[in-house]
N, C-alpha and C positions, 0 to 999 in steps of 0.2 A: 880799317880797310876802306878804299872807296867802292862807295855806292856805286853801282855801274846798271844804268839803265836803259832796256833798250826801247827809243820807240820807236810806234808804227810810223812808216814813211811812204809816201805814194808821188810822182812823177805825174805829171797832167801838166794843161797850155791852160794859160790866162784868157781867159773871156771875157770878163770886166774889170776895170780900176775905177770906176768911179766911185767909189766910198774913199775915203781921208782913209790911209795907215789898212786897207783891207782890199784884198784881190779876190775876185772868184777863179777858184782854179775848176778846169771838167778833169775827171780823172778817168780813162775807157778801161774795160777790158773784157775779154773775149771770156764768157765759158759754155763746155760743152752740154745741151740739151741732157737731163738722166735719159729719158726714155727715146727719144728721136735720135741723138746724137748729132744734131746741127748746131752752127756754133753760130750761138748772140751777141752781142756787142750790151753791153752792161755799160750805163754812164751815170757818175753822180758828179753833184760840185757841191765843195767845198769851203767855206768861206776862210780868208788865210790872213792872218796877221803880215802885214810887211809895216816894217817901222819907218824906214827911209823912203816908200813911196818910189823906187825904182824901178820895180816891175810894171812891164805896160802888155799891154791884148795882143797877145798872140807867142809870148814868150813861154818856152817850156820852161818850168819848176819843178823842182824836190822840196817838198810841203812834207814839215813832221807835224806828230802829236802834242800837243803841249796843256797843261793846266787851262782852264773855261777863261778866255779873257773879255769876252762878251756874251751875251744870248747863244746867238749862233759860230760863234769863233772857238774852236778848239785845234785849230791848224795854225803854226807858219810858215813863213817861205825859209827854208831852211838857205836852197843856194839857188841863182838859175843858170840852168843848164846849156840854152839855148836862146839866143837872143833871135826877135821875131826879124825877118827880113823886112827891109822900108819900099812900100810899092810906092 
């Protein structure tokens, strides 16, 4: 039988490429206060493998889980979604 595994995958915009082969992706999301019920913006980043250095600042990404390939690396850029507009 195959193995069929799912990973975690999260969507966030490139904020940095200056590392060789590594993007910082920010990933937001909204949730609601328990007790107030207002609603926060949650952000974390991500450090992400990219192999081909294609991804630049300001491109949305679909970043999975993958095995530790660094310290801080446990994501890659799986595809990108959105390419950043050129001012």
């Amino acid at each position: 039988m195959a193995d069929i595994r799912h990973r975690k995958t999260r969507i966030g915009v490139v904020v940095s490429d200056k590392m060789d082969k590594t993007v910082v992706v920010l990933v937001s999301r909204r949730i609601k206060h328990a007790m107030y019920g207002k609603f926060l913006k949650k952000r974390i980043r991500y450090k992400a493998h990219d192999e081909s250095n294609t991804v630049k600042v300001g491109d949305e990404v679909l970043i999975e889980e993958t095995s530790p390939i660094s310290r801080d690396k446990r994501w890659r850029v799986a595809q990108t979604l959105k390419k950043a507009t050129g001012e």
